[in-house]
C-alpha positions, -999 to +999 in steps of 0.1 A: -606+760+403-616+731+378-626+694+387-629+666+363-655+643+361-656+610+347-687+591+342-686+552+325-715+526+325-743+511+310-759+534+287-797+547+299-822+575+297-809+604+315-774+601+326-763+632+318-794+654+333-787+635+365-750+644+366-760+679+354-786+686+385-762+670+411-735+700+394-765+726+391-779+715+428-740+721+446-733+754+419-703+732+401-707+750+367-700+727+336-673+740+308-670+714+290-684+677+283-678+655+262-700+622+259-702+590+237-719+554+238-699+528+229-717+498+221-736+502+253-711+515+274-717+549+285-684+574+287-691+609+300-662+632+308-669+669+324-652+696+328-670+719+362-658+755+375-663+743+411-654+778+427-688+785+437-694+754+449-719+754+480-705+722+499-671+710+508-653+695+478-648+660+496-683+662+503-692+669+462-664+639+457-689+617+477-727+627+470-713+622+433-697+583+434-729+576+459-748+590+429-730+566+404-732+536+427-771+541+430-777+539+392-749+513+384-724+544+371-686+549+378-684+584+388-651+602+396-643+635+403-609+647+408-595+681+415-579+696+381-543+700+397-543+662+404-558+650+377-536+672+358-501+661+381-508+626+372-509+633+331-479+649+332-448+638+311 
């Protein structure tokens, strides 16, 4: 199983190693990312193997937008079959 995360905010000094050692911490393996600044707008997008994952997905859902909300980020992560559903044709 996949999830998608999204990450979008002010750009600052180590966004992505924070998102990364929340993933590493909870054994969500990153596939792929993909990350630009625009401006100073910070846009982050993640791709995590979440099989392994050592807590409840609803659980990862929240420590991750608590995360976000504590450093003035917009962090999302959805489940690959719904995020997938909803960019359907």
């Amino acid at each position: 199983m996949k999830a998608v995360i999204t990450v979008v905010g002010k750009d600052s000094v180590g966004i992505i190693a924070k998102v990364s050692e929340k993933c590493s911490r909870h054994k969500a393996n990153i596939a792929e990312i993909s990350q630009t600044v625009l401006k100073s707008l910070f846009c982050m997008m993640m791709v995590c193997d979440i099989d392994k994952l050592d807590i409840p997905f609803g659980s990862f859902v929240d420590e991750m937008a608590a995360m976000g909300k504590e450093n003035g980020l917009d962090i999302h992560v959805m489940h690959e079959d719904i995020f997938n559903s909803m960019h359907r044709i």
